[in-house]
C-alpha positions in Angstrom: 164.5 160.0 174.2 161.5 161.7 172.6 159.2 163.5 174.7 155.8 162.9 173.9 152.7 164.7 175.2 149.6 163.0 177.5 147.8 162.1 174.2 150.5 160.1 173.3 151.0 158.0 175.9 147.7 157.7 176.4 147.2 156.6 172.7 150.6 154.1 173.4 149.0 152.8 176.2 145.8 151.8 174.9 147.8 150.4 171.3 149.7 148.3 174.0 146.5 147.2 176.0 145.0 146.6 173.1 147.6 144.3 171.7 148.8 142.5 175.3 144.7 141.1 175.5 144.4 140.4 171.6 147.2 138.6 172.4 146.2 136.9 175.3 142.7 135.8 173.4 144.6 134.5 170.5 146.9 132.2 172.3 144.0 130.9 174.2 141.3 130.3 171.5 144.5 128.3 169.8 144.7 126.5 173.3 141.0 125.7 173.1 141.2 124.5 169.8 144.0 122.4 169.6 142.6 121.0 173.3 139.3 120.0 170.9 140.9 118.6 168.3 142.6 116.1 170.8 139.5 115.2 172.5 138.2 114.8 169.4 140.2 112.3 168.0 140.3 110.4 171.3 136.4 110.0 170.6 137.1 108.9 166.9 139.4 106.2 167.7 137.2 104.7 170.2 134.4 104.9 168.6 132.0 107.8 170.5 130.2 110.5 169.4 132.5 113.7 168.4 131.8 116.1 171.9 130.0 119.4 171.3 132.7 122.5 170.9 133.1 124.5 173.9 133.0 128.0 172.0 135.4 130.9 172.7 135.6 133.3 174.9 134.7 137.2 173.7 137.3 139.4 172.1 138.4 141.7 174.1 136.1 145.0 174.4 136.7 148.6 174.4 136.5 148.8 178.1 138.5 145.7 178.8 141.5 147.6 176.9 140.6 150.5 178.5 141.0 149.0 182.1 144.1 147.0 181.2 145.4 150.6 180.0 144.5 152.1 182.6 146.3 149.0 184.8 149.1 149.8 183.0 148.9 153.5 183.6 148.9 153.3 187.6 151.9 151.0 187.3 153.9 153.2 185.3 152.7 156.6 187.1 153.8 155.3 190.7 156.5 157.2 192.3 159.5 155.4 193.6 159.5 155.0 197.3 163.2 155.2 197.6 164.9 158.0 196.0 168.3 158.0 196.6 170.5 157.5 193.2 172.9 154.3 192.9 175.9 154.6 191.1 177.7 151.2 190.1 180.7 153.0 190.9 182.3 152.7 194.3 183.5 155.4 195.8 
């Protein structure tokens, strides 16, 4: 186990923010499009007008990684209520 200083987590945290919502925004523009395509289509094959794209939604921002970091942070920071060690052995 490597022990790493505040700066690094910090930096992991925000590399791991950042890739979780680029994630996130990739899977769902590819959602959106494939949803388009379909509908699409539909309105070629019976005849209407092709429907107007929806867009995207924004890439993620600086302080959207920041707060999902920061999420991220809190979760990994809390202390465990209960204490007491377990053992899988039985004694």
């Amino acid at each position: 186990m490597s022990n790493l200083s505040p700066f690094e987590i910090r930096l992991q945290l925000l590399q791991m923010s950042k890739d979780m919502l680029e994630q996130d925004y990739f899977a769902q523009r590819e959602k959106g499009s494939n949803e388009y395509s379909a509908k699409c289509e539909v309105a070629k094959i019976h005849g209407q007008p092709i429907p107007e794209h929806p867009g995207f939604t924004a890439f993620p921002s600086e302080t959207e990684i920041i707060r999902k970091a920061t999420e991220l942070n809190s979760f990994v920071s809390q202390i465990p209520q209960d204490t007491t060690k377990t053992s899988k052995k039985s004694t």
